[in-house]
C-alpha positions in Angstrom: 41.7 45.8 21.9 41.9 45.4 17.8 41.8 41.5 17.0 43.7 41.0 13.5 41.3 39.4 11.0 42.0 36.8 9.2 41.9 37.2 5.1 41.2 33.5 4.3 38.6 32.7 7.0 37.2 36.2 5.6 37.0 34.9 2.2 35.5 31.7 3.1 32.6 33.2 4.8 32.2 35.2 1.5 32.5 32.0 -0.5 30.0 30.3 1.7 27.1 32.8 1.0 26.9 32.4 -2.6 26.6 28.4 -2.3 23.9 28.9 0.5 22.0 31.6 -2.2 22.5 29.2 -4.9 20.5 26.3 -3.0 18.1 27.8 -0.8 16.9 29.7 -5.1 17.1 25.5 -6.1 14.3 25.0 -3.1 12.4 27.7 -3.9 12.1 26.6 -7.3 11.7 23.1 -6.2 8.4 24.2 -4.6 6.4 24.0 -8.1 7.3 20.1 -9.6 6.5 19.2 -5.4 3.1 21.0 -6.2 2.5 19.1 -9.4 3.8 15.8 -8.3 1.2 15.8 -5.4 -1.6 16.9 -7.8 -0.8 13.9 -10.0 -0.6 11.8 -6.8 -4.0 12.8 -5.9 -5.6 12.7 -9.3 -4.3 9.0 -10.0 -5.8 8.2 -6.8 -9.0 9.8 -7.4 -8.9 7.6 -10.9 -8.2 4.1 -8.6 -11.2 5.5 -6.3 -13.5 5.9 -9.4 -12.8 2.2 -10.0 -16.2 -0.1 -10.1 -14.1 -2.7 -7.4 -13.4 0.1 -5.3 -15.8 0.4 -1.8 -16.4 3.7 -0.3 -13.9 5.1 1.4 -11.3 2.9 0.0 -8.8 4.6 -1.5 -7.8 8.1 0.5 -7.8 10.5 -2.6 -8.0 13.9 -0.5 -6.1 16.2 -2.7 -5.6 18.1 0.1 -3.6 15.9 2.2 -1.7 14.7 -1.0 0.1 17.9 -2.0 0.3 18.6 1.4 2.6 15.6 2.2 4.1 15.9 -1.6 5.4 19.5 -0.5 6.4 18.8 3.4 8.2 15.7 2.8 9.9 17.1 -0.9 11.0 20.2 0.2 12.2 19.0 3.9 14.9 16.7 1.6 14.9 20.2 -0.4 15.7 21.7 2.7 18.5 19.3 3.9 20.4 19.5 0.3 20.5 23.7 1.3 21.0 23.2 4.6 23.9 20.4 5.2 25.2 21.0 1.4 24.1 17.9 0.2 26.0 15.8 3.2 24.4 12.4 3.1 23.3 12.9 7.5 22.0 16.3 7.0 19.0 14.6 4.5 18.7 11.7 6.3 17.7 13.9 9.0 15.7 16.1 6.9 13.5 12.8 5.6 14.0 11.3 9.1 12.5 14.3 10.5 10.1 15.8 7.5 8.3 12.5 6.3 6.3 11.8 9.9 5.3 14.8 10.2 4.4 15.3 6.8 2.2 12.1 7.6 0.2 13.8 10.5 0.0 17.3 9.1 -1.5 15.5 5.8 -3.9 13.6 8.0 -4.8 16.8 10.1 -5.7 18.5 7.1 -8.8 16.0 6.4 -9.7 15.9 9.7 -10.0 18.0 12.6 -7.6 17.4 15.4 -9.4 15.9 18.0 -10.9 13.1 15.4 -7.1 12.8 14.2 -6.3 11.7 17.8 -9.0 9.6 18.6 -8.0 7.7 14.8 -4.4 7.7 16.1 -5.7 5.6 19.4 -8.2 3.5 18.9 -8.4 3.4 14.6 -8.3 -0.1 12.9 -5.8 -1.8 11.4 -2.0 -0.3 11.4 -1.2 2.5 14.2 -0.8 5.6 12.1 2.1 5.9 14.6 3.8 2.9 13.4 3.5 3.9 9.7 4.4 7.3 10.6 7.7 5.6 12.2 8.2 3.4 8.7 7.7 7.0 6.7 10.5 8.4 8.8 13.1 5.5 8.2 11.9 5.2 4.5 12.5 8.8 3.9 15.8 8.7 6.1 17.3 5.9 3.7 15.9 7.9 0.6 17.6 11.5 1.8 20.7 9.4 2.1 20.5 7.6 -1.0 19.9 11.4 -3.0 22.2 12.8 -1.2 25.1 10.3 -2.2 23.9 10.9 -5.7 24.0 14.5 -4.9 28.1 14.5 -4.0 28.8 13.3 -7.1 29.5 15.2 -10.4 27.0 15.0 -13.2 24.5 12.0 -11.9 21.8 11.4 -14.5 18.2 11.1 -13.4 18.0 7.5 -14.1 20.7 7.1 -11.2 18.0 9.2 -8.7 14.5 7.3 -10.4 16.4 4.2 -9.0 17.0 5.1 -5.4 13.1 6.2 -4.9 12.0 3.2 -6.7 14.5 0.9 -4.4 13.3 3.0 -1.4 9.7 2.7 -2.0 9.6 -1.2 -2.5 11.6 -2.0 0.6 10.0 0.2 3.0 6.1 0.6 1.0 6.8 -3.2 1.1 7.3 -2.8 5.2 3.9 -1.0 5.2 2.3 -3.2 3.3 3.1 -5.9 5.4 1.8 -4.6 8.5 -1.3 -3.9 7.1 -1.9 -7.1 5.9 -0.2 -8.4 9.2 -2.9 -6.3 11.3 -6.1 -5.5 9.3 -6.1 -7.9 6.0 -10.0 -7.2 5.4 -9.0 -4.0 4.8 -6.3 -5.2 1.7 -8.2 -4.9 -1.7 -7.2 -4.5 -5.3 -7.5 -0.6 -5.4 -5.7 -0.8 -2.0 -3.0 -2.4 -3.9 -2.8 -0.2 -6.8 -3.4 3.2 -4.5 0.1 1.6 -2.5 1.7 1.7 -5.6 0.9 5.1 -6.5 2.0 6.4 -3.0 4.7 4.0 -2.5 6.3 3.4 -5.3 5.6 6.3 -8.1 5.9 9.1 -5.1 9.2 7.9 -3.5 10.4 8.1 -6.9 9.0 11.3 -8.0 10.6 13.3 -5.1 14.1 11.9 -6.1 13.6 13.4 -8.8 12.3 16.7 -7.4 15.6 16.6 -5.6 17.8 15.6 -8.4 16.3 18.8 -10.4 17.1 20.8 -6.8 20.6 19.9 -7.5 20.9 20.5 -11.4 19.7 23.6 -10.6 22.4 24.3 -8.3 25.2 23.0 -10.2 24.1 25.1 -13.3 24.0 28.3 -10.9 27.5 27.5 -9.8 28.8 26.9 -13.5 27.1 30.4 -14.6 29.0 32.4 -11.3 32.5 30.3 -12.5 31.9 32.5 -16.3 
């Protein structure tokens, strides 16, 4: 038996895969400033490690586990602007979801993964759990925030610098807390400056990795209306 189809669901389904093409290209692309914002993460820690203050060990620097976590957690909101087009759930989910495991894949790469579990159990100062939970809701609130911003026309990157600078002082503020809460020997001055370069400059650099995902998007759809 023939089933009739149905023109306008037809044409939908074609109109759909252009706007899917258009985003997942915007992610794609997205993959380079991700790259280069965890570089300069790592390289302005490796300048707070250098300090004369600083103690060994103080300041985590690993450029390894830095761009790792800048291209997870980036490209996971990346991922959630492609995948839920830019509804604000769909990247709350995708930070909810990408930013903890970001954390543990950018731990596992400095260490091997028995070490990573025995830090995870018995380490000093904050459970790596715990912070891995505050990432999550951090990155939740930021995917939501960015993906407001995204649903409207024409937001400028001010509008985007603003929501990971907001996100990053409320929940790096969280994580700040606890440590001082739990392990205050461990606070020092280029403890304090390294949580502002991965709490406050990063959260704000990936908003705008994400607010370039969606330029990029809106100026494909402009050049397919010509």
């Amino acid at each position: 038996m023939l089933h009739r189809v149905d023109p306008r669901r037809l044409a939908a389904s074609v109109k759909r895969s252009p706007s899917a093409r258009r985003h997942w290209a915007a992610v794609l692309a997205a993959a380079g400033p991700s790259l280069v914002l965890g570089v300069l993460t790592a390289l302005l820690l490796r300048i707070i490690a250098q300090l004369p203050v600083a103690s060994a060990n103080a300041v985590d620097a690993d450029p390894f586990g830095r761009v790792t976590w800048s291209l997870i957690v980036c490209l996971s909101l990346g991922a959630g602007t492609a995948i839920g087009r830019r509804r604000i759930p769909a990247l709350a989910t995708a930070g909810l979801i990408g930013a903890p495991f970001a954390f543990i894949v950018a731990r596992s790469v400095r260490r091997a993964s028995v070490e990573l579990l025995k830090v995870m159990e018995t380490g000093a100062g904050p459970s790596p759990w715990v912070l891995a939970a505050i990432k999550g809701i951090e990155y939740a609130f930021l995917g939501a925030a960015v993906g407001w911003l995204g649903r409207r026309n024409e937001t400028r990157p001010p509008a985007y610098l603003a929501a990971g600078l907001i996100s990053g002082l409320a929940f790096g503020g969280a994580n700040l807390a606890v440590t001082v809460a739990l392990a205050p020997a461990t606070v020092s001055f280029p403890n304090v400056l390294a949580w502002g370069v991965n709490e406050i400059i990063f959260p704000a650099g990936c908003a705008l990795v994400i607010w370039n995902i969606h330029r990029m998007a809106r100026e494909r759809l402009k050049a397919e209306a010509i």
